[in-house]
Every structure is written in C-alpha cells, then in structure tokens.
TIVEXPA-906844 format. One record per residue (C-alpha): residue number from 1; x, y, z. Coordinates in steps of 0.02 Angstrom, whole numbers. Example, Ala and Ser with C-alpha at 12.3 -4.5 7.8 and 13.67 -1.06 7.14 Angstrom:
REM residues 2
(1 (615 -225 390))
(2 (684 -53 357))
//
This chain:
REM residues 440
(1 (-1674 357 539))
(2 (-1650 522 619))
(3 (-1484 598 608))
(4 (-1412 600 785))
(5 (-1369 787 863))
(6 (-1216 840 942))
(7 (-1127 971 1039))
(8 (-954 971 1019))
(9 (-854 1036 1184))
(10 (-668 1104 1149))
(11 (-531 1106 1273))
(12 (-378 1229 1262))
(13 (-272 1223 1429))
(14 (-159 1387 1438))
(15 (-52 1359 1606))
(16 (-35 1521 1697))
(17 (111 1623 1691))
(18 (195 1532 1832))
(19 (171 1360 1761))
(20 (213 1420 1602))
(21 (383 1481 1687))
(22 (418 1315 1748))
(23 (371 1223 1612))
(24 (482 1300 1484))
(25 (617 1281 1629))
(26 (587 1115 1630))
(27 (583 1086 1426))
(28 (748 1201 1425))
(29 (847 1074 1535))
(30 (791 946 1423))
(31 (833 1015 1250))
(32 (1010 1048 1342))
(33 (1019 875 1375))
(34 (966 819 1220))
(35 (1020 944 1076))
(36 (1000 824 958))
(37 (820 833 995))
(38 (728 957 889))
(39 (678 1108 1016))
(40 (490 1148 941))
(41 (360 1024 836))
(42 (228 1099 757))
(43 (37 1095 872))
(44 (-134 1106 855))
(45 (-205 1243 908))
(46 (-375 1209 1008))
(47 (-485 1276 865))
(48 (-379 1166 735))
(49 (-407 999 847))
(50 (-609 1053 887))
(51 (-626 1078 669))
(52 (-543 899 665))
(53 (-666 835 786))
(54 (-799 902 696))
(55 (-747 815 551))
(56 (-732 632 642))
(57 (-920 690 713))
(58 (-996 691 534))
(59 (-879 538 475))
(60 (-983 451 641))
(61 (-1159 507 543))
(62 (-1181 645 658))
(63 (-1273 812 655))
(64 (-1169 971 731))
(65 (-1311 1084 835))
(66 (-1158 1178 930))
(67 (-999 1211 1003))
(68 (-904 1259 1145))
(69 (-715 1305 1160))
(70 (-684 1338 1335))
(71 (-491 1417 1393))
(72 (-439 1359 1558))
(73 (-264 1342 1674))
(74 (-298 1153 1693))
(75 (-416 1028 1704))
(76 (-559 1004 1815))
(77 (-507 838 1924))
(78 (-711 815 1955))
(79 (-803 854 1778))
(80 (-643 917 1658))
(81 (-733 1089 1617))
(82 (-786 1150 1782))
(83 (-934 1165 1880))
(84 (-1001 1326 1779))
(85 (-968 1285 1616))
(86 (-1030 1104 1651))
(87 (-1210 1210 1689))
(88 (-1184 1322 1530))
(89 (-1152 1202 1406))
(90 (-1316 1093 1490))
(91 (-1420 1220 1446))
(92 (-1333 1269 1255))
(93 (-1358 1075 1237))
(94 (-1533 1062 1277))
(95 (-1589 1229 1213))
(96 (-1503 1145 1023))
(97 (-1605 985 1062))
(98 (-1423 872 1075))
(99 (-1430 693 1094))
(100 (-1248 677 1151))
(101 (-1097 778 1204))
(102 (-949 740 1096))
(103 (-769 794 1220))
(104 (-605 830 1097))
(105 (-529 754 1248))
(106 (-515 581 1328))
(107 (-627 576 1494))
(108 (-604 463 1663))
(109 (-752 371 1691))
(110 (-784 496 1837))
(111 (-794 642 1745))
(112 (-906 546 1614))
(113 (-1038 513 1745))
(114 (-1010 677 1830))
(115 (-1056 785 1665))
(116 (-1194 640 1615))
(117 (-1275 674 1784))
(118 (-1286 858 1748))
(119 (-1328 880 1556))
(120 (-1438 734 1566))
(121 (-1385 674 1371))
(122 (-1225 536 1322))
(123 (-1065 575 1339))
(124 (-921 529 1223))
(125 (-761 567 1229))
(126 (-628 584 1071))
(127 (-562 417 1110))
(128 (-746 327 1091))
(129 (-798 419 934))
(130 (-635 352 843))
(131 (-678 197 900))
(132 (-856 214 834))
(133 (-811 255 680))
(134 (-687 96 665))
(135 (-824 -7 717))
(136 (-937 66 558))
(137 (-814 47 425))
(138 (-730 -121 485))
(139 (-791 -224 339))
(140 (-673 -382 354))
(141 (-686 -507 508))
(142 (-517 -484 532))
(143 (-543 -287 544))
(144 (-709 -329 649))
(145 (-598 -442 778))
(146 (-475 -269 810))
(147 (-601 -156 828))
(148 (-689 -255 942))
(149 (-537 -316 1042))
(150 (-503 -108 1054))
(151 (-670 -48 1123))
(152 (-662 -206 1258))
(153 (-513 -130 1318))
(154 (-566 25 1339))
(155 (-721 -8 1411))
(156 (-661 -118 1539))
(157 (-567 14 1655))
(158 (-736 107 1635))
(159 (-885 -15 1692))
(160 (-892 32 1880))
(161 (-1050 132 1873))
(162 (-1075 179 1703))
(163 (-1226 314 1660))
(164 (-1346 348 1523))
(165 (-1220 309 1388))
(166 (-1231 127 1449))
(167 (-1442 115 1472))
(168 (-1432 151 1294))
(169 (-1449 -22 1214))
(170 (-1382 -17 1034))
(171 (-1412 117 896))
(172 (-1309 291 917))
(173 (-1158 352 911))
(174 (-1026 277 1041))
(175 (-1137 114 1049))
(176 (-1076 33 915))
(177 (-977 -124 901))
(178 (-977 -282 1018))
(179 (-1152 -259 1081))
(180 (-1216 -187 1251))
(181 (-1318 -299 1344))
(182 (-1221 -412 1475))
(183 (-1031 -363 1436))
(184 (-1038 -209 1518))
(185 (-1102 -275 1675))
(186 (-999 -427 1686))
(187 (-809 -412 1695))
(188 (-759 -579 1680))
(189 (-864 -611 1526))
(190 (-778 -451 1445))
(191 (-614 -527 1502))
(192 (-662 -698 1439))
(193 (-702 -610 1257))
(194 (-525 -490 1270))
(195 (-458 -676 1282))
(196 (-561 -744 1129))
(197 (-523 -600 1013))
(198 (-336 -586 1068))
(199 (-321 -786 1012))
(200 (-395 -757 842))
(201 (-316 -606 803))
(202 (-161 -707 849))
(203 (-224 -856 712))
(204 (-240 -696 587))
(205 (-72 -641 623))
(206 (15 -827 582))
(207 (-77 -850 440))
(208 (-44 -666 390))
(209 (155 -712 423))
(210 (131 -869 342))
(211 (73 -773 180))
(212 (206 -654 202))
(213 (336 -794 194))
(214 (275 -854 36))
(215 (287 -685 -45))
(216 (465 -662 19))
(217 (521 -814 -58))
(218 (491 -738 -220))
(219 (608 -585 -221))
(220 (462 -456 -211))
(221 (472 -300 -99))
(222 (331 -220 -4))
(223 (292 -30 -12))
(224 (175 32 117))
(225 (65 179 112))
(226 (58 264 262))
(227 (-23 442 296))
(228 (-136 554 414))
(229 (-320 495 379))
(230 (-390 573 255))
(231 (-222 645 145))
(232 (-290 520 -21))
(233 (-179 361 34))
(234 (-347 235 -50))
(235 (-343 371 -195))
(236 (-154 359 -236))
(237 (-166 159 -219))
(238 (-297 154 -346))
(239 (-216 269 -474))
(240 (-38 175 -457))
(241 (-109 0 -469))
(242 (-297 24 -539))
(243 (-385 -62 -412))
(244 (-531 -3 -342))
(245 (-520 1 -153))
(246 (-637 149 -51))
(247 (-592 319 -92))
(248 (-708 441 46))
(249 (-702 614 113))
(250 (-741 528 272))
(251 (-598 502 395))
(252 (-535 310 433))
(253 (-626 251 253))
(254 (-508 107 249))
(255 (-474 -15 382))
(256 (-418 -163 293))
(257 (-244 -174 203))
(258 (-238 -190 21))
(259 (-122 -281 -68))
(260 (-71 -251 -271))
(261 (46 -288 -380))
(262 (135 -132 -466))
(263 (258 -146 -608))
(264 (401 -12 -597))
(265 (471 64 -750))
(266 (616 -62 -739))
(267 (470 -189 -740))
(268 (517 -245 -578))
(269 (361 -303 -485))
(270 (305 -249 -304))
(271 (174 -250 -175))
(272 (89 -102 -142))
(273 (-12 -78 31))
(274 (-131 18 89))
(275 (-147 47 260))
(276 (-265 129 399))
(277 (-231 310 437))
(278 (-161 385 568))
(279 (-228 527 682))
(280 (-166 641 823))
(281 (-183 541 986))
(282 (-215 385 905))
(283 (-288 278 1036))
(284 (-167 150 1110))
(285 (-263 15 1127))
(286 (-301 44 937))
(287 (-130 37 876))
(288 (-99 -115 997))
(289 (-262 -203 911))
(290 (-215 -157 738))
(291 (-23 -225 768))
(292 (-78 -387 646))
(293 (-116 -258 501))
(294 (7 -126 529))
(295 (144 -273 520))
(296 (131 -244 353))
(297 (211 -72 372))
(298 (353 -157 497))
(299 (412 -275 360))
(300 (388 -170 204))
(301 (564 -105 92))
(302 (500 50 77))
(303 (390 175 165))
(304 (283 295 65))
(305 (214 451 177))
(306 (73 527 112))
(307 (33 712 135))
(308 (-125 808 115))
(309 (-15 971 18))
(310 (-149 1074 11))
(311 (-199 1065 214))
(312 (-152 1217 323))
(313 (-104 1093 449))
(314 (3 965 348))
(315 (159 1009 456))
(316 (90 960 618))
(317 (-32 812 544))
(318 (151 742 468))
(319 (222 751 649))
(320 (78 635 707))
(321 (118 523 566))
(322 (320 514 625))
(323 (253 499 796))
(324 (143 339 753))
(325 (287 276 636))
(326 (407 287 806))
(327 (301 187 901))
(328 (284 54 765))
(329 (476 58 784))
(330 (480 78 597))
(331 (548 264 607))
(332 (722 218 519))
(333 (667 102 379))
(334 (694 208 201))
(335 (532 345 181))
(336 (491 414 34))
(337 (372 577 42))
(338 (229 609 -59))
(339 (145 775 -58))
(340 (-29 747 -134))
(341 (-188 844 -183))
(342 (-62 981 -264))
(343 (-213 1025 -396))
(344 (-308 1091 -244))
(345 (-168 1211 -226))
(346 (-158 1406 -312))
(347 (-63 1382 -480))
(348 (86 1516 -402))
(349 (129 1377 -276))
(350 (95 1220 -380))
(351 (217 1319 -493))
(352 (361 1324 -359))
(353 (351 1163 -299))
(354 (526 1066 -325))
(355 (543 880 -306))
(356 (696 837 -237))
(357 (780 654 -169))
(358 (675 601 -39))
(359 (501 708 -101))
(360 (391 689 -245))
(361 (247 819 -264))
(362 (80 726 -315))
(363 (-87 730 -395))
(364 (-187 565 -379))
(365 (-353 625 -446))
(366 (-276 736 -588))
(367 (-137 588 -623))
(368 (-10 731 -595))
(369 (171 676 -557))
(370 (137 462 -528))
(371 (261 424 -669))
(372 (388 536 -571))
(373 (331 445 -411))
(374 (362 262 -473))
(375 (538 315 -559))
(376 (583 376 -382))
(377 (521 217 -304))
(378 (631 113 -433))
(379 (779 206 -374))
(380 (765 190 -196))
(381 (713 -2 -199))
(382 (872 -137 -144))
(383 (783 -265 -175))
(384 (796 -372 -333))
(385 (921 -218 -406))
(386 (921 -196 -593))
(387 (1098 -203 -683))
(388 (1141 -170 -862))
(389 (1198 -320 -942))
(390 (1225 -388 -1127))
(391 (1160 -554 -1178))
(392 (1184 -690 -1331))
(393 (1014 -799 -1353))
(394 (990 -909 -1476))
(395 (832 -880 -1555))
(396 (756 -1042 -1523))
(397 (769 -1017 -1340))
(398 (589 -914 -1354))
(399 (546 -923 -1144))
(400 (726 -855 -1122))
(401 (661 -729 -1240))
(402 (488 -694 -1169))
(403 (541 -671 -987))
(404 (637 -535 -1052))
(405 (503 -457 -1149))
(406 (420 -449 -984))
(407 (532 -430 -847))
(408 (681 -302 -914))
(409 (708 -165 -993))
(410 (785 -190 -1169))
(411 (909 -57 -1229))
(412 (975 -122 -1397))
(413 (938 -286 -1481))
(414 (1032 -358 -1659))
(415 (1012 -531 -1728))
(416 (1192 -608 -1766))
(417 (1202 -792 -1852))
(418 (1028 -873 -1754))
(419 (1031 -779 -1586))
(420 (994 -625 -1524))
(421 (1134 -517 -1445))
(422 (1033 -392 -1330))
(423 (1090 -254 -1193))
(424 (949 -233 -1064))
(425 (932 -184 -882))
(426 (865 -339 -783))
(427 (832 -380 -618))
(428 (953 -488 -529))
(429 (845 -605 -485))
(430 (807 -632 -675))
(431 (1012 -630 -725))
(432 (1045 -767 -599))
(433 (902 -856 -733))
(434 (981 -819 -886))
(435 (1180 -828 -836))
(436 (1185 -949 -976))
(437 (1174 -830 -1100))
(438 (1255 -668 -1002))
(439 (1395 -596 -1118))
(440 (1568 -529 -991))
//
C-alpha cells in the first residue's frame, strides 16, 4: 500500500507591536498578583512545534512532500491562514502530489471545509493526527474503548457539513478508528455509542479499582513512569524490571499500562508502571478518555519523570509534562526525575552531570546509572519502611529463616546455642511477622 503524502502547514502568530504592548501589560499585572507564580516557562518556537509535527506525521505512516511556516498577527476567523496563502499552499500541495494537509494547529470545522473547498485534498488538524495515531497503536480493548470514546467526541461538534475528509470511507490517515459510514451522519447514533463506550470504560475502571484494592492490601507501593512521548519511558521499564513491553522511535508506542514487579536493593518489592506519554496540547478529550489508565499515576507512591537529556527542547517538553501532571491533580505527590539517553550526549557534558536529591542522570540502553536510580527510589519510598533490627531464631524455625533470605537485607549473622542471632534491615511489614524473635 502506497505511502500516503503530506504537506505539513506551520503556524507562528507574532501579535503586532500594539498587542504585544498590551499583552505583556496584561501578563505584568498578573505576575504582580501572583509572584509566586514563575514569570517565564520555556516555548516552542514555531519551527520546534512544525519538526514535532513532522515527527507525529511519520509515526501516522506518512510521507512528508512539503512544508509551509507561515508568520502572521492572528488568525484567519474564515480559513486560519488567509485567503492568499490558502491559494499558495493549494498549488505547493498539488504541484508535490499531497493527499492531505496536515495543520500544527487545531481547526473549527469551518475553517476545515473552507481550506478543503480550496486545496481540493483532506484536511487534518494536530488534534486528529494524535488521535490517529492512538487509534493505530491501541492494541488492548480497553485502550481501543478510549481511543474510540476520544475521536467520538471530537467528531461530534464537527459533523454539520463535513467535506472530503468525511467521503473518504476508511483507509488514510485521520480515518482511522470507529469506522465512517453512518456515525458521522447520525448524531444520535454517535451519542448512543459516546454512551456505550463511556459505560464500559466505567466497568474497566471498577474492575481496574477492584485490582488495585487487592494490591493495596498487600503493603506494595506503585511507581509510575511518566514522561513526554518519546523520552525512553517503555525502554527504562524494560531495563529495571526485564520485561519486554514496545520500545519505538515512534511517538505514543505505548498505550496500555504495564505493570511489574521490581525488587529494590532493600528487597522491598514494588509495582512499576508504564504509562502513555504526554505531548504539548494534549487533546482534552484524550486525557478525559484515558482517566481509567492514567489512575494509575493518581494513586501511585511515587512519581518517576522521565526526560529525553539529550533533546534541545527537554526544558519546555518537561513543562508540558508538569502541565499534564497539574491537570491530573497529581502535581504534589513525591517526583523523582530521571534524565535519560545521557550516552547520546558529548562525553564533556555526560562528564559534568551531578545527581543530586530529587535527580538521577540515566542510561537505559547503555544500563548507565539504574543501580543509582533504584537506591534513590528505596530512599524516597514511605511505604513498607525498612528498619535495622537484630533478631534470635532458632534454627529449626527454617520459613522464619527463608523469608528473610528473601525479603531483608542481612548485615551480620552468628549461630549461638541452636538459633541464629542476625542484624538485618527489614521491611516493617515483615518485622510485624517475625516480632517473635525481634531482640530490644
């Protein structure tokens, strides 16, 4: 099957001096009123967010024939770009052959069927092509039910008179997912199906809780892996607890949380997640779908924040990330930050890296710093703490025995008269098991 083509068509709105006046008159009175607030977080710049786009474009199975990055004041109301530049990029477009316009912005369904109308070839904006490319790499029914349940809802605003994108019956970029025969046409059916999806979703969520109860009766904390898509979150999870969950280039690879068990180096056991990544402007109706799977991020102990080191834009990609965790109302919950990929880095700067309390500096292909990684996690973990204790056990108490082989850490050990006096660092979920034998 032939590759599809497409022309990618960057937006970077520079208000004019006047604007620009007002605005930072405007942003001044509210850092004054908030000065807690910190005055500037780092941006994309327009080519920065048009590279990214190209990259979700080739995760989507697309072929780039072309760009445009276009500078204006403000936004068209009627077509986004403008009437001339609407006419320019129809010809670049046809002149490279392109199936479809891809927009690195989100379009009203006016301005959709305004520019289809004109360059004669789909149009997708950012939001739809993230969408897409959930709806190809959704493997699980649960992750099928959310992605479906997303594109619904943002189709639905959109069905009055829908253009070419919507003639197109299956097969393409943009038409992936629920299917488009009848549930574009019929709003009640799509709001029948919202209904449907939202209910099972629902029946995922209890029995998710209901899972999630079981494991916190056993004194087991959660760790979730959260990141911007792409930093090596799936690579990481595999090196720390050898499983062998997707690792891709591609951008939203995984969907569906993973769950592993991980054994510190107190031998304390957790759950390790992995979880879908994060992007600038994540779609709300995404992050509303995807509440049943990012629960695992609301309840976890412990937050790991993956990094992409080695990215010029890791500053403003880990802003995204904080803004995503805010929303999830998870912002204050105990974070842990991982830089990874440092063996992409020059050896000068992989040199002067420091880890310090609340950062650990990462390689998960090269194995570089993971031992450092899970001592750190040890230390910042509550749950089920480790104490130093001494214990008397007779010998013939061998379970006593084994569960400590297993589950602590075992400092000194001498065998006195048919026992074994030990001094170990257990869990306390293990002492409250042996307070038998615990020595005051």
């Amino acid at each position: 099957m032939r590759q599809e083509r497409a022309f990618l068509v960057g937006l970077d709105y520079r208000p004019s001096r006047r604007d620009s006046r007002l605005t930072s008159g405007v942003q001044a009175a509210r850092d004054a009123a908030s000065p807690s607030r910190p005055t500037s977080q780092p941006k994309f710049s327009a080519e920065e967010s048009l590279e990214e786009l190209r990259d979700l474009a080739i995760s989507a199975g697309a072929e780039i024939v072309g760009e445009i990055l276009q500078h204006r004041d403000k936004p068209d109301p009627a077509t986004l770009i403008g009437k001339g530049k609407l006419e320019e990029i129809a010809g670049a477009a046809a002149s490279s052959d392109a199936d479809l316009l891809l927009f690195d912005h989100d379009l009203t369904a006016s301005q959709q069927r305004n520019i289809e109308k004109v360059v004669n070839a789909r149009v997708i904006d950012r939001t739809q092509l993230i969408l897409d490319i959930f709806a190809t790499h959704a493997r699980t029914r649960e992750g099928q039910l959310q992605v479906e349940l997303a594109q619904l809802e943002y189709m639905l605003p959109r069905l009055a008179g829908r253009g070419i994108e919507m003639s197109q019956l299956g097969g393409g970029i943009g038409t992936r997912g629920p299917g488009e025969t009848q549930l574009e046409t019929d709003r009640r059916k799509i709001n029948r199906r919202i209904r449907h999806l939202q209910q099972q979703i629902e029946n995922v969520r209890r029995i998710r809780s209901q899972q999630r109860q079981r494991r916190e009766s056993v004194p087991v904390a959660t760790v979730a892996l959260v990141g911007y898509t792409n930093a090596g979150k799936s690579t990481l999870f595999n090196a720390l607890t050898k499983a062998t969950v997707l690792e891709s280039p591609r951008m939203f690879a995984t969907l569906d949380p993973t769950l592993r068990s991980v054994a510190l180096p107190s031998k304390r056991k957790i759950l390790l997640s992995d979880t879908v990544g994060f992007i600038r402007n994540l779609p709300h109706t995404l992050v509303s779908s995807f509440r049943a799977t990012l629960e695992e991020v609301q309840r976890a102990a412990l937050i790991v924040h993956v990094s992409d080191a080695s990215s010029p834009l890791s500053a403003e990609q880990d802003a995204q990330v904080d803004e995503v965790l805010k929303e999830l109302e998870v912002a204050n919950k105990p974070t842990l930050h991982v830089k990874n990929k440092v063996d992409l880095l020059p050896s000068k700067q992989r040199d002067s890296l420091r880890d310090d309390a609340a950062t650990v500096h990462v390689s998960a292909v090269k194995g570089i710093g993971l031992t450092t990684l899970l001592d750190r996690i040890d230390q910042v973990l509550s749950e089920d703490a480790p104490s130093r204790v001494r214990l008397h056990i007779p010998q013939k108490e061998g379970k006593a025995l084994a569960m400590l082989e297993a589950r602590a850490r075992i400092y000194a050990r001498e065998y006195k008269d048919g026992a074994v006096e030990l001094e170990a660092e257990i869990p306390e979920s293990l002492a409250r098991k042996l307070k038998t034998w615990l020595v005051s």
